[in-house]
N, C-alpha and C positions, 0 to 999 in steps of 0.2 A: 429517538434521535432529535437532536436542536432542530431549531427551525433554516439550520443551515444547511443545505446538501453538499453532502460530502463530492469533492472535485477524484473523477472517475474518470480511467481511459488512460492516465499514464501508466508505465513498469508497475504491476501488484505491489510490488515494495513500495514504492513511492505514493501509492495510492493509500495504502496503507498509514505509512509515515505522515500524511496529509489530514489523518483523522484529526492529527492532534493540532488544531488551530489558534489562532490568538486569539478565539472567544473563546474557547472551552472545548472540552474532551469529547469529538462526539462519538466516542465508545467508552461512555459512563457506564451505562446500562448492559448484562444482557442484553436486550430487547433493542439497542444501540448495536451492538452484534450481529443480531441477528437481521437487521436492516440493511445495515452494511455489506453482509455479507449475500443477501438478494443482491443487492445491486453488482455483486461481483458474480455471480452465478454462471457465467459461463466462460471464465477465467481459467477455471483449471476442474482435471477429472471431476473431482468427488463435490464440488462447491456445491451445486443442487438437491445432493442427498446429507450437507453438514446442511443446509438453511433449515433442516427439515430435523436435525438433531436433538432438538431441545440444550443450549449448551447451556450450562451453568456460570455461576459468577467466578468459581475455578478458572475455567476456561478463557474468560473473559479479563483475566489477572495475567496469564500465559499470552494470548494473543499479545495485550500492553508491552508486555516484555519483551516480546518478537521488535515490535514496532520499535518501542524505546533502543533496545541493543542495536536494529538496523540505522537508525536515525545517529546513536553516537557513531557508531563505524561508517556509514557515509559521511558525515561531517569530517572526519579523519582523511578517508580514502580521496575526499574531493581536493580536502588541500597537501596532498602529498603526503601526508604523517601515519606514522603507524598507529593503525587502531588500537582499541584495548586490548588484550589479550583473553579477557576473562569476556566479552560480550563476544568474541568470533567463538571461545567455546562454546556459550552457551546457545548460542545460534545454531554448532554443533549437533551438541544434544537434541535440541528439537528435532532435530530432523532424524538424530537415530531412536526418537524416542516412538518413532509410526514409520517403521522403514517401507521401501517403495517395493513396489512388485509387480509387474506385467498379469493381469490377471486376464487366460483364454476364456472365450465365449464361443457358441456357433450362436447366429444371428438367421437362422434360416437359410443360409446359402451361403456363407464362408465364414470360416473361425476370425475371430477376431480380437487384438489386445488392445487392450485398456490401462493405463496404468493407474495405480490404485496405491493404498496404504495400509497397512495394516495397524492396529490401535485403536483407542476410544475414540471416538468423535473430537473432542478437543486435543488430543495430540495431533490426530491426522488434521484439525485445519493451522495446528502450528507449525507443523513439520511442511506443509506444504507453501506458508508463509515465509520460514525459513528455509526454505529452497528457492524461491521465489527472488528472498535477499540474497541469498549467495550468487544466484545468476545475475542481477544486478550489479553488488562489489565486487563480482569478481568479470565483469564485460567492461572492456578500455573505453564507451562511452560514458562510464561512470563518473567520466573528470569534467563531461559537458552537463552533468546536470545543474539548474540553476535554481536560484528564489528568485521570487514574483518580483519583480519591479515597483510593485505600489508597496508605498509606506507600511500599511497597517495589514499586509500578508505575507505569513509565514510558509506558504504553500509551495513544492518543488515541482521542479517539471522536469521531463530531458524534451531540449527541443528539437522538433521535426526539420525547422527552421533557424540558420545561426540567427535572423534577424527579430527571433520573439522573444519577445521582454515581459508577457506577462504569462500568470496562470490555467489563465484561460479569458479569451477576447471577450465576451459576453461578462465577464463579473469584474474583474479588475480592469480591462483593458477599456472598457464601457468608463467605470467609472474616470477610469485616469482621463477620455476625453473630453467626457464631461465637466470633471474639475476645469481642463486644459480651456475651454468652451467659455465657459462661466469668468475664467480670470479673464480674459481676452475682451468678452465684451460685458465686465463689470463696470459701473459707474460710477464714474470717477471723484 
């Protein structure tokens, strides 16, 4: 992965969608993948046993697509317009391409369910991505999601707060006071 850390903690979709930055892709690599997806490891069922997959650059092609089809359909969804029609299929298909299943366990002292996926490794971390999407485009705080407020970030959030303007305080909102700091007491 870049020397950037990927911005984590918002909607999976959106964290997701945020891979893709105004420097660069930081799911080039495989091994960008598989970074990324540590750092989402306790997101959803199966993410601890996909870090551990070995995914390939296939895989790694299908995740993009996830990202890319959610990224045009929120853009749509946020300004009122109908999405594609050909990215909400394919958004679709992912997800019936590793369909979902409650799978029972006894755990020692009570059964227990799990929900799970069935498919290879790389469907089920896309099918879980684009489920992920769905629950986002399709939740009515989907119209508060917003971009960062600083110039040079492409990065979305939904905020906690109507009154937050950036991506996160510590990277943008640091630098915006900084900037803010600097004009104020520039010499003149």
């Amino acid at each position: 992965m870049s020397d950037i850390v990927p911005l984590t903690g918002e909607p999976l979709a959106l964290d997701l969608i945020n891979t893709g930055t105004a420097v660069g892709d930081l799911l080039a690599t495989p091994a960008d993948l598989h970074a990324w997806l540590e750092l989402q490891a306790g997101r959803f069922g199966e993410a601890r046993e996909l870090v551990t997959a070995g995914l390939a650059a296939a895989d790694l092609a299908a995740v993009r697509d996830v990202r890319d089809r959610t990224a045009r359909v929120l853009d749509h969804v946020r300004r009122g317009e109908r999405p594609p029609a050909d990215d909400l299929d394919a958004l679709n298909r992912a997800q019936r391409a590793a369909p979902a299943f409650t799978a029972l366990t006894w755990d020692g002292a009570a059964v227990t369910a799990v929900r799970r996926r069935a498919g290879t490794p790389g469907d089920r971390l896309t099918a879980w991505l684009a489920e992920a999407a769905a629950e986002l485009l399709a939740d009515p705080a989907v119209t508060e999601v917003r971009r960062c407020a600083a110039d040079d970030c492409v990065m979305l959030f939904l905020p906690s707060h109507p009154r937050r303007r950036w991506c996160s305080a510590a990277r943008c909102g640091n630098r915006a006071r900084v900037a803010r700091h600097y004009r104020r007491h520039k010499p003149a």
